[in-house]
N, C-alpha and C positions, 0 to 999 in steps of 0.2 A: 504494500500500500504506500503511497505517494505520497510526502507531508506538503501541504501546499501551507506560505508561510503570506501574510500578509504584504500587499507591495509597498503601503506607506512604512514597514516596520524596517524593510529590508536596508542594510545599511547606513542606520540609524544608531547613534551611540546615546547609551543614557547616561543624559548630564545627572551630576551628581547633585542632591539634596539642596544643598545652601547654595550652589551657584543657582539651581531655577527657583528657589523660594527665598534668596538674599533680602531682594528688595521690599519684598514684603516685612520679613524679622526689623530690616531695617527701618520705614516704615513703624510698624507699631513698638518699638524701642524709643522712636522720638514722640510717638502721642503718649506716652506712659509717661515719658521724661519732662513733656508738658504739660502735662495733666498735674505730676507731682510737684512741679515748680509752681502751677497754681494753688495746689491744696497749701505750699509753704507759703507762699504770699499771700494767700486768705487766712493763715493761722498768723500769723505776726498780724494782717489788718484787725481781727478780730481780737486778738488781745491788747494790741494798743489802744481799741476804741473801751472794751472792758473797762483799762486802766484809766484811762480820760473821765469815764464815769465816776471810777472810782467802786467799780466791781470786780469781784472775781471770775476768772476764766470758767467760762463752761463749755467744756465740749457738746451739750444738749444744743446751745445758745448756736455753738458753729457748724452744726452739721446743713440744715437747714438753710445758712447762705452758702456756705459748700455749693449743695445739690443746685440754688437758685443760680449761683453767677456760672456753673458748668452749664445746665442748662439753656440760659440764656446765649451763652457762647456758642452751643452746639448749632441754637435755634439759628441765630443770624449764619453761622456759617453752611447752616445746609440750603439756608432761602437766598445766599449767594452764588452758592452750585447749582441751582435749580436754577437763576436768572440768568446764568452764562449757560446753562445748557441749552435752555427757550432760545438766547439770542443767537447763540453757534447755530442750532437747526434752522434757524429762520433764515439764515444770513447763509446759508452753506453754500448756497447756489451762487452766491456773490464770491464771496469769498478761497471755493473751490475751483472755480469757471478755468482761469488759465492752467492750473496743474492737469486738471480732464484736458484740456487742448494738447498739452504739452503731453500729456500719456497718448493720446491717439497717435501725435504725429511720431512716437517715439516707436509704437507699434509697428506704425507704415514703413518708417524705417529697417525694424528687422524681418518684418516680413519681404522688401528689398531685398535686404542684405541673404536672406534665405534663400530665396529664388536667384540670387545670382550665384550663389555656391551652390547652388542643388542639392539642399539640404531638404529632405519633406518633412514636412509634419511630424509630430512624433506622438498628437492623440490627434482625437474626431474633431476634439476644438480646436486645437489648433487649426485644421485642415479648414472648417467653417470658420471661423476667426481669417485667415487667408481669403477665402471664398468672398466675406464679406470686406474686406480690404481692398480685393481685386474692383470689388462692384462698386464701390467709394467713387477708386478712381479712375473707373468706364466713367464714369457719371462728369465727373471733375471735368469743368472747359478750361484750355490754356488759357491764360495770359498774353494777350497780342501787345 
């Protein structure tokens, strides 16, 4: 019996652990690292304000603005990732227009460069992807 081996797998090396999950570790090591530079900056604000009173610390007293100024943080920054998202999709077609231009003509080019080496296809799409290239530039009037 004949082991058939997947084509995406075939000659594929597996990267190791922390080189494909790095930037992630890395990543949530500096939201821990901010998160806990806030908790230290809301513990000195909330004791200094105690002592201006002229009370004593309670951790009941700081948990409370804890949770509120984290919260609040999280809130404005998730409703600023959500306003750049709306305005990138809105905007995309503006914004993306000449990199599309520049992929097609970059296509037209190797599909040239293929047909003058006599190189063919090497899947279906390709070969259609060609096909519809050819038909672009039937289409295409010169430049007088």
């Amino acid at each position: 019996m004949a082991m058939t081996t997947e084509p995406s797998a075939v000659g594929r090396k597996k990267t190791p652990h922390l080189q494909q999950w790095g930037a992630a570790y890395v990543m949530f090591l500096l939201f821990l690292a901010s998160w806990i530079g806030q908790f230290i900056a809301q513990l000195i604000e909330v004791g200094n304000e105690a002592r201006q009173h002229g009370e004593e610390f309670m951790m009941s007293e700081f948990w409370p603005k804890f949770f509120q100024a984290t919260f609040e943080n999280w809130q404005s920054e998730w409703l600023q990732l959500a306003f750049q998202a709306v305005v990138l999709l809105g905007m995309k077609h503006v914004l993306f227009k000449a990199d599309a231009a520049d992929t097609e003509q970059m296509q037209l080019d190797l599909v040239e460069i293929r047909e003058h080496l006599g190189i063919p296809p090497r899947t279906e799409h390709e070969a259609e992807e060609r096909d519809r290239i050819r038909q672009i530039r039937a289409n295409e009037v010169p430049a007088s």
